[in-house]
C-alpha positions as CSV (number, residue, x, y, z in Angstrom):
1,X,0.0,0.0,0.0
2,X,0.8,3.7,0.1
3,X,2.6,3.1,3.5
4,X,4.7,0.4,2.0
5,X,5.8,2.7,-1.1
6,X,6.6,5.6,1.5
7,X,9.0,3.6,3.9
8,X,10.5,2.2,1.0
9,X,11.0,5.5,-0.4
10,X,12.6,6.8,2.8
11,X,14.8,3.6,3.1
12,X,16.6,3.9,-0.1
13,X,17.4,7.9,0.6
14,X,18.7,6.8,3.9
15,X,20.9,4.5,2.6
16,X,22.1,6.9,-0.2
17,X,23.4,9.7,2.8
18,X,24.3,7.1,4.9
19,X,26.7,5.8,3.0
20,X,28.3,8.5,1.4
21,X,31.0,7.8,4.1
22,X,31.7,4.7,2.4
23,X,32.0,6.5,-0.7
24,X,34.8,9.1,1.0
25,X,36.4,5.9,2.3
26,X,37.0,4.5,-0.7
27,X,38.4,7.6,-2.1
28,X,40.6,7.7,0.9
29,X,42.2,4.3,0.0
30,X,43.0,5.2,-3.4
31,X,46.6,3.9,-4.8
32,X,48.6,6.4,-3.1
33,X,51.8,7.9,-5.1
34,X,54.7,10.2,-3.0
35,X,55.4,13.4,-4.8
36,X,59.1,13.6,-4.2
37,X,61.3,16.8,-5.6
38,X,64.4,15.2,-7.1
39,X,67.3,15.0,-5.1
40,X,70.6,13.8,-6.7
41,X,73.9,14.0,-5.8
42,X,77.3,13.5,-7.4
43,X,77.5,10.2,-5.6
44,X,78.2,7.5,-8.6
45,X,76.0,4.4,-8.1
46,X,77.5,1.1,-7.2
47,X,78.8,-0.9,-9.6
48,X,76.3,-4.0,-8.6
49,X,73.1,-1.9,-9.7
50,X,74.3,0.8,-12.1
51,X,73.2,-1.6,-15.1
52,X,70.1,-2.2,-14.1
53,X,69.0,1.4,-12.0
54,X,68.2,4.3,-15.4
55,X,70.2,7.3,-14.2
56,X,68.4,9.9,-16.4
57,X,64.6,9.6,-16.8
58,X,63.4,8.0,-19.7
59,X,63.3,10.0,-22.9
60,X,61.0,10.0,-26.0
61,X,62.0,11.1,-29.5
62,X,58.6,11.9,-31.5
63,X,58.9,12.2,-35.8
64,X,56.5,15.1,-36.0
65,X,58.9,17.2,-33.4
66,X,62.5,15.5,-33.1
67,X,62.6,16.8,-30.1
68,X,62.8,15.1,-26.8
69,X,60.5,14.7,-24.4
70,X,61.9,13.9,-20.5
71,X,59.9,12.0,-18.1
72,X,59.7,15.2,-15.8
73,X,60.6,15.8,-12.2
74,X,58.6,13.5,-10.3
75,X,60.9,10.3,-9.5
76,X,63.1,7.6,-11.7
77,X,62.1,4.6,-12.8
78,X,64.0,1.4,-13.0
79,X,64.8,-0.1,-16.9
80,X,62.1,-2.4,-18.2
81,X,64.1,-5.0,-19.9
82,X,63.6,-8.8,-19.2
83,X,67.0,-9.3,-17.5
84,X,66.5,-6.7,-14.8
85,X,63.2,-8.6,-13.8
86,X,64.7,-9.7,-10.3
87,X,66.3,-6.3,-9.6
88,X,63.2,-4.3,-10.3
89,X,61.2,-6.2,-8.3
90,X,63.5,-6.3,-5.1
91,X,63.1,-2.6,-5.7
92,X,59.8,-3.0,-5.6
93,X,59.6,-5.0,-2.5
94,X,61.9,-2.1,-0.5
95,X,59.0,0.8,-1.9
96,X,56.0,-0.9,-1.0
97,X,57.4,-1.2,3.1
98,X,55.3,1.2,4.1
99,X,52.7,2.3,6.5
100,X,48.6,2.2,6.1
101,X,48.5,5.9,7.8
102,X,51.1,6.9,5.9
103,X,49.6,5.8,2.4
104,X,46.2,6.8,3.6
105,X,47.2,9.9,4.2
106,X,48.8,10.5,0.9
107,X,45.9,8.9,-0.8
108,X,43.4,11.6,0.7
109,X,45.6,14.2,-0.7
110,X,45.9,12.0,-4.0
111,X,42.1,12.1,-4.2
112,X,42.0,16.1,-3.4
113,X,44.0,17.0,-6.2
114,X,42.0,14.5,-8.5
115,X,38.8,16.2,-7.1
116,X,40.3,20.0,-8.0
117,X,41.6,18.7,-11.3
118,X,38.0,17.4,-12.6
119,X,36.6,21.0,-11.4
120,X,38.7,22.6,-13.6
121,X,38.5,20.6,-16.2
122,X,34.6,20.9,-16.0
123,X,35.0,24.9,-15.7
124,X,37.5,24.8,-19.3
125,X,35.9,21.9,-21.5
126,X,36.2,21.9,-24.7
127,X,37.4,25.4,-24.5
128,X,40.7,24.6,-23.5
129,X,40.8,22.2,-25.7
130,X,40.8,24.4,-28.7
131,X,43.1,26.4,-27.3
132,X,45.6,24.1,-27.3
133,X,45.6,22.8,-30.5
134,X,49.3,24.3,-32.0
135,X,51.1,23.6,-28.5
136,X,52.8,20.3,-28.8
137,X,52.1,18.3,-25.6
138,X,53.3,14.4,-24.9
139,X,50.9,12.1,-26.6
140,X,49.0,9.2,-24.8
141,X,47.0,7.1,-26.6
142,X,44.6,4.8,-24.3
143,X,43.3,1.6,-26.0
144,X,39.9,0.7,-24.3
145,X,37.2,1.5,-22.2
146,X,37.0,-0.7,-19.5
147,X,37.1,0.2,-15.9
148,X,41.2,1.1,-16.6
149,X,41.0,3.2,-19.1
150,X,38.1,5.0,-17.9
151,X,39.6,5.6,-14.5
152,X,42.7,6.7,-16.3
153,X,40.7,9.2,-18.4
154,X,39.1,10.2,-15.6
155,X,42.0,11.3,-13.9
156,X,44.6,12.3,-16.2
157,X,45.5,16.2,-16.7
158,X,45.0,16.8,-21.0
159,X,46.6,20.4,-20.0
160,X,49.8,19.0,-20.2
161,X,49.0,15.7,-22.0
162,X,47.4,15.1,-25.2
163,X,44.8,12.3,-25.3
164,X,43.6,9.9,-27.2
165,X,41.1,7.2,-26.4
166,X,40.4,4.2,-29.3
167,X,38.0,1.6,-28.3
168,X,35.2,-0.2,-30.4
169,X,33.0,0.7,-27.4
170,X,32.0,4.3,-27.5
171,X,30.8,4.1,-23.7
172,X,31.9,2.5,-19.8
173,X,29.9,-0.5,-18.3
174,X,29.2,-0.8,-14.9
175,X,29.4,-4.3,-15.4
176,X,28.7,-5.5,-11.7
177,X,25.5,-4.5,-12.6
178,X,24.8,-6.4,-15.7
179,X,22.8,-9.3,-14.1
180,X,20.4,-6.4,-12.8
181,X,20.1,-5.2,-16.3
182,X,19.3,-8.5,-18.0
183,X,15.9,-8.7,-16.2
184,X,14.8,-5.7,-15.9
185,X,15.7,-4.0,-12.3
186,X,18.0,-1.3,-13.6
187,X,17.9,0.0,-17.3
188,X,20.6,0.1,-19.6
189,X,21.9,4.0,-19.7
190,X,21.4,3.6,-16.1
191,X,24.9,1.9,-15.9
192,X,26.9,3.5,-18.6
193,X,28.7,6.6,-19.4
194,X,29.8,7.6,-22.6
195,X,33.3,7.9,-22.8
196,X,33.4,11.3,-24.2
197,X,31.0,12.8,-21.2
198,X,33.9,10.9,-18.9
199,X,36.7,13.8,-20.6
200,X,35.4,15.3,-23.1
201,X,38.7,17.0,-23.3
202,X,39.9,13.6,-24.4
203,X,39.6,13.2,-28.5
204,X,38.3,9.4,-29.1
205,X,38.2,7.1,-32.0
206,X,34.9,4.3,-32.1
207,X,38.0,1.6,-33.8
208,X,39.6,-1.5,-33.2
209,X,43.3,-2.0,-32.7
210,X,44.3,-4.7,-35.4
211,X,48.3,-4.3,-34.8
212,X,51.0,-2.3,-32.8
213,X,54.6,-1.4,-33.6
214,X,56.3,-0.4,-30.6
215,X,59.4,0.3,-32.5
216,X,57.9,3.4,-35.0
217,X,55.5,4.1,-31.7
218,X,52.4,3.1,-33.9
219,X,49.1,1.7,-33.8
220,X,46.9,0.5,-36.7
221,X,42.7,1.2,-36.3
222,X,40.0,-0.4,-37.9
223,X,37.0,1.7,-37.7
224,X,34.1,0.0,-36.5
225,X,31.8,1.3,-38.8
226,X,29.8,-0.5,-41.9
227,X,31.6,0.6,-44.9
228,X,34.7,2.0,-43.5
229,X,37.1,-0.4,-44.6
230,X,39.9,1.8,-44.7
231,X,42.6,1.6,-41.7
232,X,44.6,4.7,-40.0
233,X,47.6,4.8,-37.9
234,X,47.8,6.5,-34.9
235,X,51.6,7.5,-33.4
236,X,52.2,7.9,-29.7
237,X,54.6,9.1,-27.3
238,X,53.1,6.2,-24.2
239,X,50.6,3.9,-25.1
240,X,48.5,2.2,-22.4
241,X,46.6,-0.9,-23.1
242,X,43.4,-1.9,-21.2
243,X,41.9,-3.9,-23.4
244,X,40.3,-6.4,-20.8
245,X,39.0,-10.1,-21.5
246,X,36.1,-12.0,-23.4
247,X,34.5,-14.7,-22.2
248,X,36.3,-18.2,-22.1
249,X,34.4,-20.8,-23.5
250,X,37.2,-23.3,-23.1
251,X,37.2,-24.8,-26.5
252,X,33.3,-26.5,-25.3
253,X,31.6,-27.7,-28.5
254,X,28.0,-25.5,-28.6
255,X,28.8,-22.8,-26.5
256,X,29.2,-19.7,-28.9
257,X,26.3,-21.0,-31.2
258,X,23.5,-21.5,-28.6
259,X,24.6,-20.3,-24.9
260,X,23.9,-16.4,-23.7
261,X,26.9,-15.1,-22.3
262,X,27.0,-11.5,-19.5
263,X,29.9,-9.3,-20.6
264,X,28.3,-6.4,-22.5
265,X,24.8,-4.2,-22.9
266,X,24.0,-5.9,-26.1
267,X,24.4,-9.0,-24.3
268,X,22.1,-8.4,-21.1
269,X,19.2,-7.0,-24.1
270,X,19.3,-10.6,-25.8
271,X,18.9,-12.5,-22.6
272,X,16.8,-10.1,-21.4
273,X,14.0,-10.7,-24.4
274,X,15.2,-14.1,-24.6
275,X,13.8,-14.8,-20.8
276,X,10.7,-13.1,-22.0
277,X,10.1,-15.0,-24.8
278,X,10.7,-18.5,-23.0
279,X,7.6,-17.9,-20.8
280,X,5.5,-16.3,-23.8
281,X,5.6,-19.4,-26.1
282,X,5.0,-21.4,-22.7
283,X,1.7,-20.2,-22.5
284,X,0.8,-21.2,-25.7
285,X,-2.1,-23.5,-25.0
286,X,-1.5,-26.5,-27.3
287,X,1.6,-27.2,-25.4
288,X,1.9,-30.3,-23.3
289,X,3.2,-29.7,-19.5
290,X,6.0,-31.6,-20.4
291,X,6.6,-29.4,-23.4
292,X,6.1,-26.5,-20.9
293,X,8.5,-27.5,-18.4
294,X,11.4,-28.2,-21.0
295,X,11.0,-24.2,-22.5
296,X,11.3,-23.3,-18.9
297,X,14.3,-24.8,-17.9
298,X,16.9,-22.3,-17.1
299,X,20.8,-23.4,-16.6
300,X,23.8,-21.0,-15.7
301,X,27.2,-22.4,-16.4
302,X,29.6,-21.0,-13.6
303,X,30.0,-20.5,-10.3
304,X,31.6,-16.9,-9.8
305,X,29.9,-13.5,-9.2
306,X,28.2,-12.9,-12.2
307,X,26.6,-16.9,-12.5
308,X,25.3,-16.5,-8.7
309,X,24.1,-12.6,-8.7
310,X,22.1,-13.4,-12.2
311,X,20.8,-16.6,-10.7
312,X,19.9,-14.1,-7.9
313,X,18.2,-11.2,-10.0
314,X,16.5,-14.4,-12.0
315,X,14.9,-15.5,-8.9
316,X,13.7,-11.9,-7.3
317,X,12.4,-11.5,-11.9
318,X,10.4,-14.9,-11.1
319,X,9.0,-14.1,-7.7
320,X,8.1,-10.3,-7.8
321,X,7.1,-10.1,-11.3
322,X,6.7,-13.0,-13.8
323,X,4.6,-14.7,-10.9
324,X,2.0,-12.2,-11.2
325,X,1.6,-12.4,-15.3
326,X,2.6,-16.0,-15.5
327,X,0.6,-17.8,-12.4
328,X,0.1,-21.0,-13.8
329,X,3.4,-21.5,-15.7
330,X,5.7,-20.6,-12.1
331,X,5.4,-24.5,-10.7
332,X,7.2,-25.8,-14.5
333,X,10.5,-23.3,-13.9
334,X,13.7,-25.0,-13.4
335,X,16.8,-23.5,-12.5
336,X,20.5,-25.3,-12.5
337,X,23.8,-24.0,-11.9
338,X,26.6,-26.3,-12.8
339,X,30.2,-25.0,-11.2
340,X,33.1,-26.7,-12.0
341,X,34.6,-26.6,-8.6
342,X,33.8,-27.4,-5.6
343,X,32.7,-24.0,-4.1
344,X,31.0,-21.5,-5.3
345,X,32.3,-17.6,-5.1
346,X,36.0,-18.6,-4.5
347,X,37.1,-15.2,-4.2
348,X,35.3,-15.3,-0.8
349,X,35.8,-17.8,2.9
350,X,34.3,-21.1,3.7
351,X,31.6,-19.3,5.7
352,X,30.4,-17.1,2.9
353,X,30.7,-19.6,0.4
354,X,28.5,-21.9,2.4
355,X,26.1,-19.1,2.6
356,X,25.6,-18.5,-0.8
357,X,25.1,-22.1,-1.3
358,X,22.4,-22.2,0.9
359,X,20.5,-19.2,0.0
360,X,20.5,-21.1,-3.6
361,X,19.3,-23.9,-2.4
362,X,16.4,-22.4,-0.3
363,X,15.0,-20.6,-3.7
364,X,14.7,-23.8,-5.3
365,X,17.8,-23.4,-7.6
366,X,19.6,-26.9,-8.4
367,X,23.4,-26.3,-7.6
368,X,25.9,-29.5,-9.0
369,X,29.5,-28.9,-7.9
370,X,32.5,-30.5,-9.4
371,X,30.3,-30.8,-12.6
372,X,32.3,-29.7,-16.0
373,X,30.4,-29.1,-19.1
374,X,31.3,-30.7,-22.2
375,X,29.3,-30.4,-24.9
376,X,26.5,-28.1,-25.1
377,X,23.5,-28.7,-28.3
378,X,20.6,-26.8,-29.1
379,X,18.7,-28.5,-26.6
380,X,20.8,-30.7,-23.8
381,X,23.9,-30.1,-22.3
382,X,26.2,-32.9,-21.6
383,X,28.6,-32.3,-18.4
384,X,30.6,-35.0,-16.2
385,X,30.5,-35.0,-12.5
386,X,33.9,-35.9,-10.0
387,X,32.5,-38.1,-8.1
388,X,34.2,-38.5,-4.3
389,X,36.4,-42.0,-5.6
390,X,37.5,-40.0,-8.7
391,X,35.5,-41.6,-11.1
392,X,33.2,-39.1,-13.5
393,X,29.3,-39.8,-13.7
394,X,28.1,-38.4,-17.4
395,X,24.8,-37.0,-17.5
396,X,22.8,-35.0,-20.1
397,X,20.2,-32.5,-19.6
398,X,17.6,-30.6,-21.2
399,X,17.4,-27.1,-21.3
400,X,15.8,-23.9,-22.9
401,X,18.3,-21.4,-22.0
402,X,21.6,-21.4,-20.8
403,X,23.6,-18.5,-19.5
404,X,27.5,-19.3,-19.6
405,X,29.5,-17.3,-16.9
406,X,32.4,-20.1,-16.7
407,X,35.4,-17.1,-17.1
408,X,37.2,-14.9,-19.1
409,X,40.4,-15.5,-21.7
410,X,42.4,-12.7,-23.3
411,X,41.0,-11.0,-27.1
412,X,41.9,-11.9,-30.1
413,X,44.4,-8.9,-30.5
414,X,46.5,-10.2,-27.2
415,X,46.9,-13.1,-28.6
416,X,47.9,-11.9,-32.1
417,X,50.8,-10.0,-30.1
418,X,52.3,-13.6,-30.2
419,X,52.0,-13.7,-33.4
420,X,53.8,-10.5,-34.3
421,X,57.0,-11.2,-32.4
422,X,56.7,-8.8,-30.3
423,X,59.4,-7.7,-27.8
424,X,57.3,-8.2,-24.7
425,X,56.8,-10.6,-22.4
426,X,53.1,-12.6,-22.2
427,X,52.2,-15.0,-19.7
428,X,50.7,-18.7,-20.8
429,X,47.4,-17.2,-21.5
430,X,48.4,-14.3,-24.0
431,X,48.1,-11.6,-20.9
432,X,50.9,-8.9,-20.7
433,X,53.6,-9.6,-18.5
434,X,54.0,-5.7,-16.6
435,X,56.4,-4.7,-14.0
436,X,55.3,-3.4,-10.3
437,X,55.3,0.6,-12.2
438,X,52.4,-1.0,-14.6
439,X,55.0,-1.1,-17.5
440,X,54.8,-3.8,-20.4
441,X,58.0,-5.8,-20.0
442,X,60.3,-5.7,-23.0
443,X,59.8,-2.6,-24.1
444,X,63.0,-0.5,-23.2
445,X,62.1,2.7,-23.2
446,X,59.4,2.2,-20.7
447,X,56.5,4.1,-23.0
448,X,53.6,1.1,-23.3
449,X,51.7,0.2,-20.2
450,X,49.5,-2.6,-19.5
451,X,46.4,-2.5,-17.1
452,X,43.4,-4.5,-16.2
453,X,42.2,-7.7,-16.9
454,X,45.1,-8.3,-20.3
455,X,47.7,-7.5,-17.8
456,X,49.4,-9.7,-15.5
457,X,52.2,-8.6,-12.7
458,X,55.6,-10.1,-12.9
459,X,55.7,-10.0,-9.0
460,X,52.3,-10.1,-7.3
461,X,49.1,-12.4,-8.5
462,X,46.1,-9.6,-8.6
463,X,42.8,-10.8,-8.9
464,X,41.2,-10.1,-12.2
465,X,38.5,-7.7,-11.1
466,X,36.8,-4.1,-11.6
467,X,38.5,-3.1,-9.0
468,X,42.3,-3.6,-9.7
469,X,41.8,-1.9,-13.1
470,X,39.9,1.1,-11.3
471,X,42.8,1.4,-9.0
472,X,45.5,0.7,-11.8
473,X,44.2,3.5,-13.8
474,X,43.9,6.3,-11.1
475,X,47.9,5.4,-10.3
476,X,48.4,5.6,-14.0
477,X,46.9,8.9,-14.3
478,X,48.5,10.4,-11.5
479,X,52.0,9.2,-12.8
480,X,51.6,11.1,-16.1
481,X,50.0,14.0,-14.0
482,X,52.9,14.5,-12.0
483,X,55.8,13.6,-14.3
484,X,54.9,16.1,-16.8
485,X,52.8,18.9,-14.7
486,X,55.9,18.7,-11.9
487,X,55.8,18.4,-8.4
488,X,52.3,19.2,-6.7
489,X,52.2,23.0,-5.3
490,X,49.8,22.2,-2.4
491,X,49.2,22.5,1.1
492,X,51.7,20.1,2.1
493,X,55.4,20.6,2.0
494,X,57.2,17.8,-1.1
495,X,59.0,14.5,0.9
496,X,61.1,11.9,-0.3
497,X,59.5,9.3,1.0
498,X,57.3,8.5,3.8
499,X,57.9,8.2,7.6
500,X,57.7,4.7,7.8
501,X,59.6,4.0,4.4
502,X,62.7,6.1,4.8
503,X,63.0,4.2,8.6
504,X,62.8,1.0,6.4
505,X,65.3,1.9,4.4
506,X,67.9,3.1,6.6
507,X,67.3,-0.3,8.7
508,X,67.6,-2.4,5.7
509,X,71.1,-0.5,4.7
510,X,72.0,-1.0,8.1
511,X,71.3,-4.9,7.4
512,X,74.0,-5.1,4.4
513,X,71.1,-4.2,1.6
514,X,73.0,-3.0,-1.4
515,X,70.2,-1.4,-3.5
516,X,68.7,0.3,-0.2
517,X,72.2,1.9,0.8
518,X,72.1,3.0,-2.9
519,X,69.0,4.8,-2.6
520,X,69.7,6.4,0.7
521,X,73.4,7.3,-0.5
522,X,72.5,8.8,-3.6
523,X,69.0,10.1,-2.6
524,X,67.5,8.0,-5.3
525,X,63.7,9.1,-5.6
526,X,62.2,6.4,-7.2
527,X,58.0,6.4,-8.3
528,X,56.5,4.5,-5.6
529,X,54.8,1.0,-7.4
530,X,51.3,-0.1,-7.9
531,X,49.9,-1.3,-4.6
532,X,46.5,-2.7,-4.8
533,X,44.2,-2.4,-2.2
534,X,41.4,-4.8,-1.5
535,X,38.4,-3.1,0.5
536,X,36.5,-6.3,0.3
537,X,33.9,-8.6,-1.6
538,X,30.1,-8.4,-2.3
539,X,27.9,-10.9,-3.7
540,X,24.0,-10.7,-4.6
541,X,22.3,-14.0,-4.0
542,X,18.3,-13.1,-4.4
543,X,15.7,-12.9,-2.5
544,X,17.0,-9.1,-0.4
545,X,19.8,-11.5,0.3
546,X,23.2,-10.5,-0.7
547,X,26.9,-11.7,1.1
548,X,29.5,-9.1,2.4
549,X,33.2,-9.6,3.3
550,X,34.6,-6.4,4.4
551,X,38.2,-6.2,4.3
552,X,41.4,-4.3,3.8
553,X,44.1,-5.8,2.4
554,X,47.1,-5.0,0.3
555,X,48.9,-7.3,-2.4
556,X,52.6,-8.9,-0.8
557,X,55.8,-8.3,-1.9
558,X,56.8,-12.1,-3.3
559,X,53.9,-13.5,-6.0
560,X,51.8,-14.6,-2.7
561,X,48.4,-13.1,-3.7
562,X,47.2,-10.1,-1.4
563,X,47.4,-9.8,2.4
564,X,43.8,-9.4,3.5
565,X,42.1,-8.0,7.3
566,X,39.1,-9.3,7.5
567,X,36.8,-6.5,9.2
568,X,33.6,-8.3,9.1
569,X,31.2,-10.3,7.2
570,X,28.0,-9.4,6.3
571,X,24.8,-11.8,4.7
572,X,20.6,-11.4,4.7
573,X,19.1,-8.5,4.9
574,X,22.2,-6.5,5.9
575,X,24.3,-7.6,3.2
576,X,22.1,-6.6,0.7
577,X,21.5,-3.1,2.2
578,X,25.2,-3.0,2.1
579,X,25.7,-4.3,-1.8
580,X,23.0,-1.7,-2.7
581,X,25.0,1.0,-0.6
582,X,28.1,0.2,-2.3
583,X,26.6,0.0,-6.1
584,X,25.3,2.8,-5.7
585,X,27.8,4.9,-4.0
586,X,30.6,3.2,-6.9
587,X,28.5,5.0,-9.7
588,X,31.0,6.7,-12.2
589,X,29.0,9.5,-12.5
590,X,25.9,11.3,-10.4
591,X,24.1,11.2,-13.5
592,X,24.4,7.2,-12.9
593,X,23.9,7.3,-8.9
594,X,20.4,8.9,-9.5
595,X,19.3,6.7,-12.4
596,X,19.9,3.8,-10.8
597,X,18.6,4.9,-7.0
598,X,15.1,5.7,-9.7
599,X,15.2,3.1,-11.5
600,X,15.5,0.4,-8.2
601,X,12.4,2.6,-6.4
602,X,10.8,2.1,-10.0
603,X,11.1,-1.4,-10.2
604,X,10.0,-1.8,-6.3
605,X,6.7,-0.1,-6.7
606,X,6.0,-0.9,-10.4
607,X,7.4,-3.9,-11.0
608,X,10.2,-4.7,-14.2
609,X,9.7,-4.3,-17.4
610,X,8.3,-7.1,-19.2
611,X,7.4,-5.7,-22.4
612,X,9.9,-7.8,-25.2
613,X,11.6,-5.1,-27.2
């Protein structure tokens, strides 16, 4: 009734001020980066490091000028070559010994300046823009427009840097959201933002990359458009890759022609109609109810966040709103999910895992663990079961729609760097191998980056989510900020390094530590590496019901994965008020935070969309 509609009303504007400290907390924890003034002396580097420490910054010769470009006055960076792999990374491990209040600290400012940057840039526009077109400025071209290179355009200062953004995909995803978008409780443009509204000081190019030449400092486009055949190169002076993943089907026989997959918009609009469309023919009456009860038979391939939160949002599309229009067909639904391992959620503990399990379970949602699919046809899907003793059980299964969720693999283009003899590095799956500064390995001169899900860190495992790439690309941004805008005239006072790191220096020259003596002997300022920092895990599992593990943890020095403080755990009813706190708040835009807050108090009193468009 009208009291229900009110107190809903008032809830959701409770939650959106109440956590706007979460919102301020997460800014807080942004990668931080010192600001150091550069401080050299005449001191001549020891022998044992002076090949593999740069003692100039890096320097880029463009054809249009001739002229060089320096790094700026920021910090040094350490060569990017393949033989200094195990010196830059025990440089690594000395930068990241740091403090949390000192890196908070610094990441508060870091996240100040960011804030007075986009002002500015909101005040000049386009304006500026124009202005600047005869002034020659350092060009970085940014392939992508994932959750990387949107941060990274976000963030990055086009007074002093020109931009360039090439990406197929005109437009960001909030793809956490995509489950909600497939039936109906958010609407599309309620989770996307153009990439031009993101900068629009920032020139973009709708294209696909089809091949790079890091030698000439070139890049070949395709444009995306019917009957544009004809390709364009692009040069650069730094070119940063984020060209994320695409789904993995793992070679499975069936799965591109007839399986539904969650990665883009276009993708959530098929299964969207595709849902609706599966009960319409349903209720045609000269079906049998066995005929019924095969075209509603719903199976989602893959355990992980996006298999369980759509399986979630299916079952809050089946309750609240196909129930009402479809009475009679509800008791014929069936709904499997078929995980490979044996947990679901793996990212999260025991405890949560079990939790999401069971919330499954209760909404009448069949879950078969240790199940691997290997053949999927236009109407059964054949998978094998591990069985306790090691032995597989085959079965086959019918089904009307499946929704495959089992991973992600690298594009086609990573791959093709194989094929190009390329001088970087790439891991076993075609993913960029990038040192601890977010460089591509290989390339000397230090001027391609790699970031996001096509990336992968010669030192530290990273998990493979929105998160890293979000944090990856603010660093990014506030690398090329500094190096070529110069030291930050703020509030505080420039440092070499922080409290806590310049005590663990000296103490680790005391120890006999050859490349920290060098640092403190020479006054080496060196950029401070990517640090990722976890702030924890969410889940929707349907039903109001969602999983929280709040945590704050930071990645290790050795290739050990991330070191994690578990703050609490959150499930029910207070985990979902939490995952909707945090969604919302995690908008990219307030355009987005108030379409979505509308669009879930539309879908609460109205009910979704069911019209098949």
């Amino acid at each position: 009734g009208q009291g229900t509609k009110l107190v809903t009303m008032k809830l959701y504007w409770y939650l959106l001020g109440s956590f706007l400290l979460f919102e301020a907390t997460d800014a807080f924890m942004q990668p931080r980066l010192f600001s150091p003034a550069r401080a050299r002396s005449s001191t001549s580097m020891l022998k044992k490091v002076r090949c593999s420490l740069q003692e100039k910054p890096p320097t880029i010769e463009t054809k249009s000028s001739r002229t060089t470009i320096p790094m700026g006055p920021y910090g040094d960076l350490p060569d990017t070559s393949v033989e200094n792999s195990e010196t830059r990374m025990r440089l690594a491990e000395i930068l990241k010994d740091d403090s949390i209040i000192d890196i908070a600290f610094h990441r508060l400012y870091d996240t100040a300046l960011d804030i007075s940057l986009h002002l500015s840039r909101e005040a000049s526009s386009i304006a500026h823009k124009d202005a600047s077109q005869g002034v020659r400025k350092p060009k970085v071209v940014i392939a992508g427009s994932g959750w990387g290179a949107h941060a990274l355009l976000k963030i990055i200062d086009t007074n002093v840097l020109d931009v360039v953004c090439v990406s197929p995909r005109s437009y960001f995803i909030f793809t956490p959201m995509l489950a909600s978008a497939s039936v109906g409780t958010v609407e599309y443009r309620s989770i996307t933002e153009p990439m031009r509204s993101a900068n629009p000081c920032v020139t973009y190019h709708e294209a696909s990359i089809t091949s790079i030449d890091s030698e000439r400092k070139t890049i070949r486009c395709k444009p995306v458009f019917e009957g544009f055949e004809t390709e364009f190169d692009l040069s650069y002076d730094y070119l940063v890759l984020g060209l994320g993943m695409k789904i993995n089907t793992f070679g499975t026989p069936g799965v591109k022609e007839h399986c539904y997959f969650l990665k883009d918009i276009n993708d959530a609009k098929r299964l969207r109609s595709a849902i609706i469309d599966k009960f319409e023919s349903a209720s045609l009456p000269n079906l049998t109810d066995d005929e019924r009860r095969d075209r509603l038979s719903f199976v989602v391939v893959g355990g992980g966040p996006t298999g369980v939160e759509f399986s979630g949002e299916f079952f809050d599309f089946l309750n609240e709103d196909l129930k009402r229009y479809y009475p009679q067909l509800v008791p014929f639904v069936r709904t499997e999910l078929i995980q490979a391992g044996d947990a679901l959620l793996n990212q999260f503990d025991g405890t949560m895992q079990a939790m999401a399990l069971r919330s499954l379970l209760s909404q009448g949602v069949k879950v078969l663990l240790n199940a691997r699919v290997e053949e999927v046809s236009d109407k059964e899907i054949r998978y094998n079961i591990r069985n306790p003793d090691k032995t597989t059980t085959t079965i086959t299964t019918k089904y009307s729609l499946c929704v495959w969720a089992a991973g992600n693999s690298p594009i086609e283009l990573s791959k093709e760097f194989q094929k190009q003899n390329q001088p970087w590095k790439q891991d076993k799956r075609g993913r960029v191998v990038t040192d601890d500064w977010l460089r591509v390995v290989g390339i000397k001169d230090g001027s391609i980056f790699a970031l996001g899900d096509c990336s992968e860190s010669e030192s530290v495992v990273l998990p493979q989510t929105a998160q890293v790439a979000a944090q990856q690309g603010a660093y990014l941004a506030r690398i090329f900020n500094r190096q070529f805008r110069g030291p930050d005239k703020g509030l505080f006072p420039e440092q070499t390094y922080g409290a806590a790191l310049a005590l663990a220096l000296r103490g680790r020259a005391r120890d006999g530590d050859e490349l920290a003596k060098t640092i403190i002997d020479d006054h080496r300022v060196f950029v401070r590496p990517f640090q990722f920092l976890s702030l924890g895990l969410l889940a929707y599992v349907g039903g109001r019901s969602a999983i929280a593990q709040v945590e704050v943890g930071m990645d290790s020095p050795q290739k050990t994965g991330t070191q994690m403080l578990r703050l609490s755990k959150q499930s029910g009813l207070a985990g979902w008020i939490l995952w909707r706190s945090v969604y919302l708040t995690k908008q990219v835009a307030f355009r987005n935070r108030v379409l979505v807050l509308f669009d879930w108090m539309k879908s609460r009193v109205f009910g979704r969309d069911i019209a098949c468009l």
